[in-house]
N, C-alpha and C positions, 0 to 999 in steps of 0.2 A: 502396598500402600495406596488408599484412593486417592485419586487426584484430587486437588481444591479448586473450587469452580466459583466465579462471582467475583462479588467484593474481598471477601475473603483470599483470592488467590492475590489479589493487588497485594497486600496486604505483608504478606510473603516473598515478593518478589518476583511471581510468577507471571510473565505476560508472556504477547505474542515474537516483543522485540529479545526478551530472554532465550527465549526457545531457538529463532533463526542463528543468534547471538552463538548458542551452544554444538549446535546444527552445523554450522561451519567448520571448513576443513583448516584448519592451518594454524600458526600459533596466530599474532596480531599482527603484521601485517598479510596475510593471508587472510584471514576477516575483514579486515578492513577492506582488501581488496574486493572479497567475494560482496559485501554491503555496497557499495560502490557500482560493481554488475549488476546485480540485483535490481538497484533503483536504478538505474538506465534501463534497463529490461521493462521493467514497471513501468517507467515514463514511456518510453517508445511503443508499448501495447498501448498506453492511454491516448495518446496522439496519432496515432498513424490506425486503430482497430475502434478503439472507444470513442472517441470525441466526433469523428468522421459518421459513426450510424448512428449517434444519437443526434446531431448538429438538425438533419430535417427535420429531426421531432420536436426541436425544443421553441415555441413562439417568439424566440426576440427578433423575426423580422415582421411580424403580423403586425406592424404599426399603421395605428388610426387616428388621423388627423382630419378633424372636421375645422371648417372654416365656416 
């Protein structure tokens, strides 16, 4: 069966949070647990990997104040 791709897969039921949803080990709370790691995992890669090398790159201290 090919898979349904686009608007279409919405459409069905099919997304990303489906998939992870499926993808997990356990009945419910064992999902729920592993969703729970998961986004702590995610957050702490975005704060302490992501935020930290992109932070010199992004202009909000380049302030110009003419008098």
């Amino acid at each position: 069966m090919a898979e349904v791709q686009g608007p279409a897969a919405r459409s069905q039921g099919v997304t990303v949070y489906t998939w992870i949803w499926r993808k997990l080990p356990g009945g419910l709370p064992g999902k729920i647990a592993g969703c729970a790691i998961l986004f702590l995992v995610v957050a702490a890669l975005l704060f302490f990997v992501v935020f930290p090398y992109v932070e010199p790159r992004l202009p909000f201290n380049d302030v110009t104040v003419n008098q």
